[in-house]
N, C-alpha and C positions, 0 to 999 in steps of 0.2 A: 410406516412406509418401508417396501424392504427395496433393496437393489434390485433396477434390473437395466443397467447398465450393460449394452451390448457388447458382447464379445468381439465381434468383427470390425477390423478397424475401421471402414466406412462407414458401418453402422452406427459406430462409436462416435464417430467424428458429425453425424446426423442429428442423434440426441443431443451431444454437446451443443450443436447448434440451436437446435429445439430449444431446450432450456436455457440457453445466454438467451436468447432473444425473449423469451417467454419472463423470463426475470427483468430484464428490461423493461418488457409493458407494465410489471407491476410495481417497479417504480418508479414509472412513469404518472401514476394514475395519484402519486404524492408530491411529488420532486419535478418540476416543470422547468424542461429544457436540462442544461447542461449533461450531452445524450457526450460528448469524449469522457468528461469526467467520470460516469457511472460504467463507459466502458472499461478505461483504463483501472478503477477500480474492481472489477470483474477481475478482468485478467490479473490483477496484481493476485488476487486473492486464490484464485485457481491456480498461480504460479508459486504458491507457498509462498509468497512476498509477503511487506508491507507497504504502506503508503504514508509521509508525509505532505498534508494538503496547505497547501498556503493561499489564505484566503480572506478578506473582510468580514464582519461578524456580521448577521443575519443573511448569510447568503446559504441556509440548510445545510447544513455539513453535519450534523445531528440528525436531523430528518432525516437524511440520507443512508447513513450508515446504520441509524435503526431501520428505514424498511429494507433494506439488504438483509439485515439479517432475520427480518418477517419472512422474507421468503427464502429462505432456505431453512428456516426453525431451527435456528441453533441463537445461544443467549449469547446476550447484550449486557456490558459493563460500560457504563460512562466515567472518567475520572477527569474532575475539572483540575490542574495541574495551578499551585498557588506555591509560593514562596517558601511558607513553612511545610509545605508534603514532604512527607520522610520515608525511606522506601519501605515500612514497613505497614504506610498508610495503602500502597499499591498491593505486595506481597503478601502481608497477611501477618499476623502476631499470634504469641503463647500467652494464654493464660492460666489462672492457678483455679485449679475445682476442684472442690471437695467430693471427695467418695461417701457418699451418706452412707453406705455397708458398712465402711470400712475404717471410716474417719479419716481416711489417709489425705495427702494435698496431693494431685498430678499437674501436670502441663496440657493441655491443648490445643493445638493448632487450630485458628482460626482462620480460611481461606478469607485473600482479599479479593478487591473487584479484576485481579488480574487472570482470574479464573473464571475464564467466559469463553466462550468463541471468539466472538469480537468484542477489542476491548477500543473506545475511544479514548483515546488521549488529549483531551482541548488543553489546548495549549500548551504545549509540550514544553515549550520555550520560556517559562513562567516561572519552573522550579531547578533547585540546584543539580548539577552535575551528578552527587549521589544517589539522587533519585531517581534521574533520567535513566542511570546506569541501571537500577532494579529493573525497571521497564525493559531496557538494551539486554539483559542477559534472558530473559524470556523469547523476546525475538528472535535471535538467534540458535539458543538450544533448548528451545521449547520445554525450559525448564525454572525452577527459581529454588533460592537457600534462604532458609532462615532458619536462623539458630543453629547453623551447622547440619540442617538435613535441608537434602535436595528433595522437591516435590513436582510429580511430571503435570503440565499444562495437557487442557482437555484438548484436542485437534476436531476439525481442525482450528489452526488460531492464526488470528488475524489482528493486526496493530495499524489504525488510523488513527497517526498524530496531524494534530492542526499547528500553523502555525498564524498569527496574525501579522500580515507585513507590514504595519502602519505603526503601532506603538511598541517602541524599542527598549523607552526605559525602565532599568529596573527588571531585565529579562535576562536569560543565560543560553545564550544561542549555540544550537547542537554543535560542536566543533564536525571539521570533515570528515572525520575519520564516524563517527558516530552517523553522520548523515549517508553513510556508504551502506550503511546496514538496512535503508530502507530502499525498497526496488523500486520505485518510481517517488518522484514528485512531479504533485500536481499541482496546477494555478487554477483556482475558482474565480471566475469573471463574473462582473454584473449582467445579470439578466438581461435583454434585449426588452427595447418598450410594450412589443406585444407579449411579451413572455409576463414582464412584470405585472400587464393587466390580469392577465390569466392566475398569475400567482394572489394576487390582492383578490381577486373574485373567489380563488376556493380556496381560502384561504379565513376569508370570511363570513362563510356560508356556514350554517349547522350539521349539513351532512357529511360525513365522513366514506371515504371510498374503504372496503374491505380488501385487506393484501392477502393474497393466494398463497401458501409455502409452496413452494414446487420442487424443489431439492430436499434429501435429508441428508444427517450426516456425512453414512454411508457413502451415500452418492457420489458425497464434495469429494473424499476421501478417494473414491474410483475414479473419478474426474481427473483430480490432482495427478495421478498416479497415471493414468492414459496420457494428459500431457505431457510425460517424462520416455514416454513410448515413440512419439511422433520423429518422423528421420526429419532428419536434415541436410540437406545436397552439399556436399564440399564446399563450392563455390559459395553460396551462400554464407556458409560456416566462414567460410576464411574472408569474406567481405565484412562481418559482423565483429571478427579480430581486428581487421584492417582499420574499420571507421575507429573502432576505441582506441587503439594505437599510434591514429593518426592526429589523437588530443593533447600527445606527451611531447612537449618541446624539448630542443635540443636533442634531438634523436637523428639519425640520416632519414628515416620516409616523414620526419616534421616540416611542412610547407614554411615558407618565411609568413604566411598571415600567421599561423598557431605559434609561431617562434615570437612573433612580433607583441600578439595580443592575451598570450597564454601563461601564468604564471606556475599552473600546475595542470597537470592531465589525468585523467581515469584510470582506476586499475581493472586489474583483472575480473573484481566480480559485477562490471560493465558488462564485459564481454557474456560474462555466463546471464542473468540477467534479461538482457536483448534477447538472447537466443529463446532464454524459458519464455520470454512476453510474445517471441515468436509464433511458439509451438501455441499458445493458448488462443491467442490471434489467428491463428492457421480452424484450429477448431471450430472457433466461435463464427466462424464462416465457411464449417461443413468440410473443410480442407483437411487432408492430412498429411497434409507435407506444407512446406513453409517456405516462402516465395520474399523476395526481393522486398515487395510491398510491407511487408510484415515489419520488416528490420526498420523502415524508411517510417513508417507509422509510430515507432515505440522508442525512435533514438531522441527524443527532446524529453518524455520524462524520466528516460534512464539515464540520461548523459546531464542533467541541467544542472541537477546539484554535486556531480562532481567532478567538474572541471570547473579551474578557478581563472578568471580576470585578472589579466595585471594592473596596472595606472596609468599607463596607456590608451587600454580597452577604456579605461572609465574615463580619461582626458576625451576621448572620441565618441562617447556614449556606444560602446559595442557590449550587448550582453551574451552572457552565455548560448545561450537560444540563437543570436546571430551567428554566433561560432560553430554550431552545431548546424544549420541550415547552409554555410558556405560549406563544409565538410559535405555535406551531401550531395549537393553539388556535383562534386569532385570523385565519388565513388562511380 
């Protein structure tokens, strides 16, 4: 399939729409219901992001993330994350082969499952800090080391880790600083009772619906890169500063609620973040500029996991999400 991604920015913003909604129906026709979650994962992914999903087990987060990447034909790595994984079970290892020519012994690099498109991460939360790290330095520069050489990740690349919020021990929960590197978190809820019927009926029926690709590479790759194009109004821009700004206690523009209930506040790649989930949000509904709505849609899974509670907050049951919905409020 080759590119043909319109040049004109309306145009552009057209197609983008075409195909979010087009990729949507088709996985829709596997994954029943939860239509924020496959959006927000859309945009994470168009936004060069990633996603940490926090979620109960059998609720498709596997299903899901493979037919995402059905339809857009780019490969799928699963990695179930266990106690003993050592980053070299992610990254990849050297081994010793013999040259039949030559009788000599070399080394060769054998890619690991981190070399995919999209790689899933189940259960992130499972394996040690070392390993998490192997994972963490892909994320961020699309790159990884072993044995002293660096080796570039195929793009685009995408990292959906899970997390399970129910059973805690015996886990190594992402510190913040590490949890900041992923652009949204999202919460997977139980299915509604018509939905759960619907899922138990083709679910256990013998036929199988066929997933369409509808993007290739390329495409993502023009996509991502048109998103980084879309303006942005002042205002807006400096409302998008303002909300994340307005998380950091102890500050002069900090309200006495965030002073009161806040023990830490978001940083700067909040702000950058919101604005990209904007521009992708702005597209995926034919827009090319980015609107009030945009920011107001995207500030609970870019702001949840990084801003922290004090004891307080949890004396009163106030969650992050409550803090973030009275801020908005306020904007």
């Amino acid at each position: 399939m080759s590119s043909n991604v319109p040049q004109d920015p309306k145009a552009a913003a057209e197609f983008f729409e075409t195909s979010f909604n087009r990729i949507k129906t088709e996985i829709a026709k596997t994954v029943v219901g939860q239509h924020d979650v496959v959006e927000q994962l859309l945009i994470a992914l168009f936004s060069r992001g990633h996603c940490v999903l926090v979620g109960v087990p059998g609720l498709a987060k596997t299903l899901l993330i493979q037919t995402v990447a059905q339809t857009m034909n780019l490969s799928f790595n699963r990695v179930q994350f266990t106690p003993d994984l050592m980053p070299g079970d992610i990254t990849g290892t050297e081994v010793i082969e013999d040259n039949k020519n030559t009788g000599q012994k070399s080394f060769r690099f054998i890619k690991g499952p981190i070399f995919a498109n999209i790689v899933l991460a189940d259960e992130i939360n499972r394996t040690p800090p070392k390993t998490q790290a192997a994972l963490l330095e892909g994320m961020q520069e699309a790159t990884i080391t072993a044995s002293g050489n660096r080796y570039d990740l195929d793009l685009p690349f995408f990292v959906l880790a899970t997390q399970n919020p129910i059973e805690q021990e015996g886990t190594y929960p992402l510190p913040e600083a590490q949890l900041d590197r992923f652009m949204f978190n999202i919460w997977l809820d139980y299915p509604s009772f018509d939905e759960e019927i619907q899922i138990v009926s083709q679910t256990t029926a013998p036929r199988k619906s066929e997933i369409l690709s509808i993007l290739d590479k390329t495409q993502i790759l023009e996509l991502q890169d048109l998103v980084r194009q879309v303006p942005v109004p002042d205002h807006v821009l400096k409302q998008a500063v303002k909300l994340v700004t307005m998380t950091r206690p102890g500050r002069d523009e900090s309200s006495d609620f965030v002073n009161q209930y806040l023990g830490w506040g978001a940083g700067p790649r909040a702000s950058q973040y919101i604005i990209l989930g904007a521009k992708t949000r702005a597209l995926s509904r034919g827009r090319y500029n980015v609107e009030m709505e945009d920011l107001k849609a995207l500030a609970v899974p870019v702001l949840r996991h990084r801003i922290v509670t004090n004891y307080a907050a949890e004396a009163e049951g106030i969650s992050t999400v409550d803090v973030i919905h009275k801020l908005l409020e306020s904007l």
